[in-house]
C-alpha positions, 0 to 999 in steps of 0.5 A: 103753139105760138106759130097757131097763135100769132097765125090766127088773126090773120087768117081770121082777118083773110077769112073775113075779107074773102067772106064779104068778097063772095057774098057781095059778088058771088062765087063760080056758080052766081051769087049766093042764095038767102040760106048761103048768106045765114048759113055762111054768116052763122058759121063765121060768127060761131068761129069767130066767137069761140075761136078768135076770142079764144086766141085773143085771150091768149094773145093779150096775156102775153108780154111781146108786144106783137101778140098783144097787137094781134090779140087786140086786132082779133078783138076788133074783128069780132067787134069786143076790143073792150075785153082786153082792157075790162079782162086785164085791168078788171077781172085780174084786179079783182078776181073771185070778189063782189067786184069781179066784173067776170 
């Protein structure tokens, strides 16, 4: 479990950077069409979304500072750096009261 987490920013981050590689410059067959880049787009996003969050999570909560460096990088590529601090400064403080941000 710990080999998966510690791989998934990078591997998110290599996806990220061969996305934006094929939809600027196109693969074998010639540049994309519309409906490749939405699809492709929304695919990525929902990754992102419901995987990358999800090991962020995982990674910021955990004492070495390697997994809380990639969980950290894993927020910044899906644009929610914030969360780390909000989640663990916040949340953690004050879970299950009126001011529980969650």
């Amino acid at each position: 479990f710990r080999l998966a987490s510690l791989m998934q920013p990078i591997t998110q981050l290599v996806f990220l950077i061969w996305s934006c590689v094929i939809i600027a410059y196109g693969n074998d067959s010639g540049k994309l069409t519309v409906a490749e880049v939405v699809g492709a787009s929304i695919s990525f996003g929902t990754y992102t979304g419901a995987i990358g969050i999800t090991y962020a999570h995982e990674l910021c909560h955990r004492h070495s500072s390697l997994d809380k460096y990639l969980g950290i990088m894993n927020l910044i590529l899906v644009c929610y750096p914030h969360f780390n601090i909000e989640h663990n400064k916040g949340h953690h403080k004050m879970i299950a009261t009126e001011e529980d941000p969650a």
